[in-house]
C-alpha positions as CSV (number, residue, x, y, z in Angstrom):
1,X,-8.9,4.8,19.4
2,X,-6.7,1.7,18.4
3,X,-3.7,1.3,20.3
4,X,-0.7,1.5,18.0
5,X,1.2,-2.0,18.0
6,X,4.8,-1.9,18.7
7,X,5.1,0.6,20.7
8,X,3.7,-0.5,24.1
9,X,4.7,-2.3,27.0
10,X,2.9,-3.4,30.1
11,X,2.1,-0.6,32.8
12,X,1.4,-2.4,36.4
13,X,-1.1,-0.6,38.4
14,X,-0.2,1.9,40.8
15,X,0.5,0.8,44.1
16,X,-2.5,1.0,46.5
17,X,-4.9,-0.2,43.4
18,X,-6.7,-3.4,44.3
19,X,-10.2,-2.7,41.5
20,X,-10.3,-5.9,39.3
21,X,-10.5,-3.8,36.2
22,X,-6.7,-2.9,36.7
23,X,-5.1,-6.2,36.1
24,X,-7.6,-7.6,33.3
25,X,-6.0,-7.0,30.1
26,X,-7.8,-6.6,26.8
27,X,-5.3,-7.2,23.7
28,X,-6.5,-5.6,20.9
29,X,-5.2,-3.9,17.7
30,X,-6.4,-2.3,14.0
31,X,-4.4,-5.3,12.6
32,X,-7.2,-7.8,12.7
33,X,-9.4,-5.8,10.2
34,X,-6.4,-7.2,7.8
35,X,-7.3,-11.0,6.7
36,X,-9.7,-9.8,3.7
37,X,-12.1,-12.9,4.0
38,X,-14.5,-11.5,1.5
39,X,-18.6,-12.3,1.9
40,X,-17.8,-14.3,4.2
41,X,-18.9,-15.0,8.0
42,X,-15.9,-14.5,9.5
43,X,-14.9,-10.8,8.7
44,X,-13.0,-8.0,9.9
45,X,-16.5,-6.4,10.9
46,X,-16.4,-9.0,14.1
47,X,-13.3,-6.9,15.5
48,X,-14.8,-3.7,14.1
49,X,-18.3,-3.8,15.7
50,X,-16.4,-5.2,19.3
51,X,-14.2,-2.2,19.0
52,X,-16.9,0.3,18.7
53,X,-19.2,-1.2,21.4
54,X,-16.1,-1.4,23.4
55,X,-15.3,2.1,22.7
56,X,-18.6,3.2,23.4
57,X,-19.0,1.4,26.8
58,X,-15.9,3.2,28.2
59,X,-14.1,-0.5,28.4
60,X,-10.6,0.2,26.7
61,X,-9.6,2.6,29.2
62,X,-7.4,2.5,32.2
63,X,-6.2,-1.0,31.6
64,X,-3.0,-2.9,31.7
65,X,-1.3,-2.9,28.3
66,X,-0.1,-6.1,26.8
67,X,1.6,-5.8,23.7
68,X,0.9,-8.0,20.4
69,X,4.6,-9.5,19.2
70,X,4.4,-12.3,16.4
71,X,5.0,-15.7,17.5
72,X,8.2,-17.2,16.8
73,X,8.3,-20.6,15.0
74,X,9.5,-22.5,18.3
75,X,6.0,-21.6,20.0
76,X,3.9,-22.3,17.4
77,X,6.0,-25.9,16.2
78,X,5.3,-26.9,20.2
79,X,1.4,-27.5,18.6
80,X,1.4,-27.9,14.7
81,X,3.9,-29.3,12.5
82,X,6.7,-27.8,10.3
83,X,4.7,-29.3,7.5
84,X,1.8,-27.3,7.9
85,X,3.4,-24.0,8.8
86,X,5.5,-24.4,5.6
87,X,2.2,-24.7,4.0
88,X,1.1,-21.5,5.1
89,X,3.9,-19.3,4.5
90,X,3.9,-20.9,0.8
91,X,0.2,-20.3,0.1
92,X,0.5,-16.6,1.8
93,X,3.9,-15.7,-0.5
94,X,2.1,-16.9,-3.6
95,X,-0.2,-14.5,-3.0
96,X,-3.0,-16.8,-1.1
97,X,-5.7,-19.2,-1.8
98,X,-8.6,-20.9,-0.5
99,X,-7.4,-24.0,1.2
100,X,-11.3,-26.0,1.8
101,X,-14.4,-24.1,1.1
102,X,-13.9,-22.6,4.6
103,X,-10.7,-21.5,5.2
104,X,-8.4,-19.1,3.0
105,X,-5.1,-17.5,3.1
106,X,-4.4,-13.8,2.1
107,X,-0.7,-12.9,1.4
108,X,-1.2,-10.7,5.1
109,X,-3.0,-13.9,7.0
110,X,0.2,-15.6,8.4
111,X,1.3,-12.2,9.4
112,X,-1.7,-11.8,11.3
113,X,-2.4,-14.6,13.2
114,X,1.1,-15.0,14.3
115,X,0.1,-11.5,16.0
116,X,-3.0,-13.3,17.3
117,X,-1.0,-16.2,18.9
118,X,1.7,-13.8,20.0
119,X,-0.6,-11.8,22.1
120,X,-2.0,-14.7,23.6
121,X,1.6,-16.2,24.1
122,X,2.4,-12.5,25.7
123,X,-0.7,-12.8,28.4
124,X,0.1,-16.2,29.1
125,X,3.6,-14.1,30.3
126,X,2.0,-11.6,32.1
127,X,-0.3,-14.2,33.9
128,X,2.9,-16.5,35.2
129,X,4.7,-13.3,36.2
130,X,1.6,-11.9,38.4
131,X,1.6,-8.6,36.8
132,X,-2.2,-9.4,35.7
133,X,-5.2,-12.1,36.6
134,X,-7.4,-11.9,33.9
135,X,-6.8,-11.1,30.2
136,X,-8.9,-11.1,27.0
137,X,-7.0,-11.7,24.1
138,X,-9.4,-9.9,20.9
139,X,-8.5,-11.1,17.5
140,X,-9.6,-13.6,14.6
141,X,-9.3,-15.5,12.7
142,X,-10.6,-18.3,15.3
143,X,-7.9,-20.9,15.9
144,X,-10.1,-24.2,17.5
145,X,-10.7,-26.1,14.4
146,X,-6.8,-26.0,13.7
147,X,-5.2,-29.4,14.3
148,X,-1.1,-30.3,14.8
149,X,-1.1,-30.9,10.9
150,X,-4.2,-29.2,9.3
151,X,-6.1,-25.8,9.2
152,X,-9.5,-25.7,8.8
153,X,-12.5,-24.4,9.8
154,X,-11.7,-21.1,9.7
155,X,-8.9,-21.1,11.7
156,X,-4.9,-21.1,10.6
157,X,-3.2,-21.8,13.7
158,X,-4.4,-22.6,17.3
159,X,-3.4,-19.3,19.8
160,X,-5.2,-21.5,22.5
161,X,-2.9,-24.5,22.0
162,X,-0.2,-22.8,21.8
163,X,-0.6,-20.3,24.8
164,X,-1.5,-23.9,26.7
165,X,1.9,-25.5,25.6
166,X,3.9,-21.9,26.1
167,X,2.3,-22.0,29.9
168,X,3.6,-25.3,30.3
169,X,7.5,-24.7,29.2
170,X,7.5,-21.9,31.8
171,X,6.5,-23.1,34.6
172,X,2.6,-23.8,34.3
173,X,2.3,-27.3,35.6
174,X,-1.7,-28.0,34.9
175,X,-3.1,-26.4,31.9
176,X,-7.6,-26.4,31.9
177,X,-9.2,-25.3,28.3
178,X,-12.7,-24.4,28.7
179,X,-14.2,-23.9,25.3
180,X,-18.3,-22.7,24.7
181,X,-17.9,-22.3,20.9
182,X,-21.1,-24.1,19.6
183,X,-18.6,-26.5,17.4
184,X,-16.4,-28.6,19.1
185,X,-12.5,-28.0,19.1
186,X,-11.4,-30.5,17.5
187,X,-7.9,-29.1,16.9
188,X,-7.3,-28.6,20.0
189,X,-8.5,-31.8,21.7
190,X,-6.1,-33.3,19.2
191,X,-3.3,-31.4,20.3
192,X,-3.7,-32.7,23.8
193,X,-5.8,-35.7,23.4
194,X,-2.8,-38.1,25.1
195,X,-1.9,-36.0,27.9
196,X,-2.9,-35.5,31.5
197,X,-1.3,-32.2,31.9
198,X,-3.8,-30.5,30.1
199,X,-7.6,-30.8,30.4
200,X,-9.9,-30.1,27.8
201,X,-13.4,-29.4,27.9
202,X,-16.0,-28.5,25.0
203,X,-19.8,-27.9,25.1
204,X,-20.7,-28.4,21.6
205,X,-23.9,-28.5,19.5
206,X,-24.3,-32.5,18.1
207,X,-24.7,-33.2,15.3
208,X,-22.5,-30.2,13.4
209,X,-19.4,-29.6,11.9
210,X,-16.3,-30.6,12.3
211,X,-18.7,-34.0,13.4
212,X,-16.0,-34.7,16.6
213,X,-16.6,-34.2,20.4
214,X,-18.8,-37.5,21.3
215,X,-19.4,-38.0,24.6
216,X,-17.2,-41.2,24.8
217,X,-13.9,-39.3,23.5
218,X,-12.3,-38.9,26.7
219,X,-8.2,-39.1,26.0
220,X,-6.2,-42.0,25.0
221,X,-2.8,-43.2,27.0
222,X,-1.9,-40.7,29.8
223,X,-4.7,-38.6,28.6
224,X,-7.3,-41.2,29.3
225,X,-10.0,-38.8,31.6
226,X,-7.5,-35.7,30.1
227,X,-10.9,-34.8,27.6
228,X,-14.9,-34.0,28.7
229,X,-17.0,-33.5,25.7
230,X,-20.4,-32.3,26.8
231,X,-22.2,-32.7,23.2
232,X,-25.8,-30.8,22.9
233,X,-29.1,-31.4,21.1
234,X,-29.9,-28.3,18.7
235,X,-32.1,-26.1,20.4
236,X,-30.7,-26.7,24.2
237,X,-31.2,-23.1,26.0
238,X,-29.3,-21.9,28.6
239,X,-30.4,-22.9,32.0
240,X,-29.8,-26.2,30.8
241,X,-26.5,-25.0,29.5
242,X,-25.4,-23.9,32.9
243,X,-27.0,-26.7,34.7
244,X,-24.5,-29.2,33.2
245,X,-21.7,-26.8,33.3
246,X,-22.1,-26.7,37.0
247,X,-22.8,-30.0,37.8
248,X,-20.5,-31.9,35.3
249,X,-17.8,-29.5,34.1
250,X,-16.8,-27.2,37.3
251,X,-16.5,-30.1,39.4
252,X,-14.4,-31.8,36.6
253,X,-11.8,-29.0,36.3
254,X,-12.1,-28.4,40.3
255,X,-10.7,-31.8,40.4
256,X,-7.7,-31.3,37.8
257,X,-6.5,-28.0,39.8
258,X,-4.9,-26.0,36.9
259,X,-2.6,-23.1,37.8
260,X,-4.2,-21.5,34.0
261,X,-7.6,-21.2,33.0
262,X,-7.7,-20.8,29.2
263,X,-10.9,-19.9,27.7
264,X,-11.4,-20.9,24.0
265,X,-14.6,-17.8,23.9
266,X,-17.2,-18.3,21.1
267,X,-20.5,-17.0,21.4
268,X,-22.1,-18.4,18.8
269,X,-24.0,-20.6,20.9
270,X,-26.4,-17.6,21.2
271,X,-29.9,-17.9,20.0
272,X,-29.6,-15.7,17.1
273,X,-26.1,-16.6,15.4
274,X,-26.6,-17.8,12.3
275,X,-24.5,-20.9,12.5
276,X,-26.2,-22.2,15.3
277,X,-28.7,-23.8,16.9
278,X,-28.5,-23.1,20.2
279,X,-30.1,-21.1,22.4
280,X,-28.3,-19.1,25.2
281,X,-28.8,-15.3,25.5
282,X,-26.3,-12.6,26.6
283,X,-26.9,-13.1,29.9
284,X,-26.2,-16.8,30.0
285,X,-22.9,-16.2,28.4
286,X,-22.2,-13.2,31.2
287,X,-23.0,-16.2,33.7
288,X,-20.8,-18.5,31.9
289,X,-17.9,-16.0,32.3
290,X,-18.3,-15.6,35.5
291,X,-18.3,-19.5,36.2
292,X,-14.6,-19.2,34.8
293,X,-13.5,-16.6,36.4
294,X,-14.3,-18.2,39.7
295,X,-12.9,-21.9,38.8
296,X,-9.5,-19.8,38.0
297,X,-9.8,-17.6,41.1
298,X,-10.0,-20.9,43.0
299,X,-7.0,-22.2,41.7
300,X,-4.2,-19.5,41.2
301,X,-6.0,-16.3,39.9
302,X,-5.1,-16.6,36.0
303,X,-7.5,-16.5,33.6
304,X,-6.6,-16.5,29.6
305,X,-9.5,-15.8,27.3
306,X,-9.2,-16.0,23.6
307,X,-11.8,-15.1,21.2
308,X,-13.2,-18.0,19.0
309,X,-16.5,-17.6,17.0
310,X,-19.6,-15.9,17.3
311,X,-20.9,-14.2,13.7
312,X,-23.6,-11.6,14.5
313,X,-21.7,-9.1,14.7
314,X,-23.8,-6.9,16.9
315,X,-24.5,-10.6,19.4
316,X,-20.9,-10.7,19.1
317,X,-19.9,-7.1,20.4
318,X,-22.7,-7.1,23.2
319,X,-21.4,-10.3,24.7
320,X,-17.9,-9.5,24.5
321,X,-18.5,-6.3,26.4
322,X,-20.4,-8.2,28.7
323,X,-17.5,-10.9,29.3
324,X,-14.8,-7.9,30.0
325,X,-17.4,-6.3,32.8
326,X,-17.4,-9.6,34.3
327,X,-13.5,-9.9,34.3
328,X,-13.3,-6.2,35.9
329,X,-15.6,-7.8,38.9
330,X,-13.8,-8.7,42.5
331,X,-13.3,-12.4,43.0
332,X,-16.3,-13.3,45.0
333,X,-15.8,-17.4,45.8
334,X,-12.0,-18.6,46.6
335,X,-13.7,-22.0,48.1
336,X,-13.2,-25.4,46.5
337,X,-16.3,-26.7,44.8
């Protein structure tokens, strides 16, 4: 059953409980069927086969609550510009309209995906309070591709750039983004490409869209060493995946020391999404959770993750049951890499 929006708040666990499972949050809500996207890839059936998978797996239950409030315009102008926000109220009050061949706005879009960045603005809260560790922020559409002045790909605004800036004007002084989606976030490393308080890493399929994320863009000014693009030949599999992730990207973030872990989660890396041409499996992306959650445990126990892509729907569900039952395990490895 959907939890109603609105009328919520967060419930700590009971005192004496120490499982895992008690302090992971997973934000979800009936609103992101809304978004009508048509024949299109990325569809309200992505929430609605997680839902039932995550209903059926007994993985809802028993949880801390987070509610979903909109973001205000003083969160989301800390990322994009007034400009492009304008824009999309417009477009949404005319009664919406394709912006590129990708991307569209219902009149009920703007709506939404300020609910989708308020949630993850809302666990970023939770996290810097210690009321939770680990939270998994479930809505669409995507926000990665979504740059300071332009949506695209998909994505309207970016919920993983702004819960990165909202972490930092409260407190947060480091700020890792960790983001598997097979096509590079090029919104996001644009948000934070001249800064060193936020470090950004992608693993990307090379050569596909949005055609950013070479190996060489590394951060300009204060950001200089800020980015680590780890671009992939079609058709890499998954040990080699996680042999690179180990050797080159937990070291990397090790290094920076973040107090918040984002996640920007899209599984469609996996071998049989039909975008991609990659080939990890469930289990690989199980593994690749768990490589988070221990980087984060490491360095201050909070870990945000925020669904990106991933368009099988029934790949989809699977692997994000399988990332929540790695989030409910104990923190096994508290040692510096």
């Amino acid at each position: 059953m959907w939890r109603n929006r609105g009328a919520t708040t967060y419930r700590p666990p009971a005192k004496g409980i120490t499982n895992v499972r008690e302090r992971t949050a997973v934000l979800h809500d009936r609103v992101f069927l809304g978004h009508d996207t048509g024949n299109h890839v990325e569809r309200a059936a992505r929430i609605a086969a997680i839902d039932n998978l995550l209903q059926r797996q007994d993985l809802l239950s028993g949880r801390p609550v987070i509610p979903f409030t909109p973001a205000q315009d003083d969160a989301i102008l800390r990322v994009h510009s007034p400009r492009l926000l304008e824009m999309l109220e417009t477009i949404a009050a005319s009664g919406g309209a394709w912006i590129d061949q990708d991307t569209v706005v219902q009149p009920d879009s703007l709506d939404q995906v300020r609910l989708a960045v308020g949630g993850a603005i809302n666990a970023v809260d939770a996290l810097l309070a210690d009321t939770i560790n680990r939270a998994f922020v479930i809505a669409r559409p995507p926000g990665h591709h979504a740059t300071p002045t332009r949506s695209m790909g998909f994505c309207l605004l970016n919920a993983a750039a702004i819960a990165a800036e909202h972490a930092l004007a409260h407190g947060a002084e480091r700020v890792a983004i960790l983001d598997w989606d097979v096509h590079h976030g090029n919104g996001t490393q644009d948000a934070f490409y001249g800064r060193s308080d936020v470090f950004y890493c992608s693993l990307h399929q090379s050569p596909l869209y949005p055609g950013t994320g070479l190996a060489r863009e590394t951060g300009t000014g204060a950001g200089t060493g800020a980015t680590l693009n780890i671009p992939l030949l079609a058709g890499t599999d998954g040990e080699t995946y996680l042999e690179l992730v180990r050797r080159d990207v937990i070291p990397a973030l090790d290094h920076f020391a973040p107090d918040l872990v984002i996640v920007s989660a899209g599984y469609d890396a996996h071998e049989d999404d039909p975008l991609g041409s990659l080939e990890l499996t469930d289990a690989d992306f199980a593994a690749l959770m768990r490589e988070a959650t221990h980087l984060a445990d490491r360095h201050g126990r909070r870990l945000l993750v925020v669904l990106e892509g991933g368009y099988d729907v029934d790949v989809l569900a699977r692997c994000v049951g399988g990332a929540i039952s790695v989030l409910d395990e104990p923190s096994t490895d508290l040692s510096p890499a």
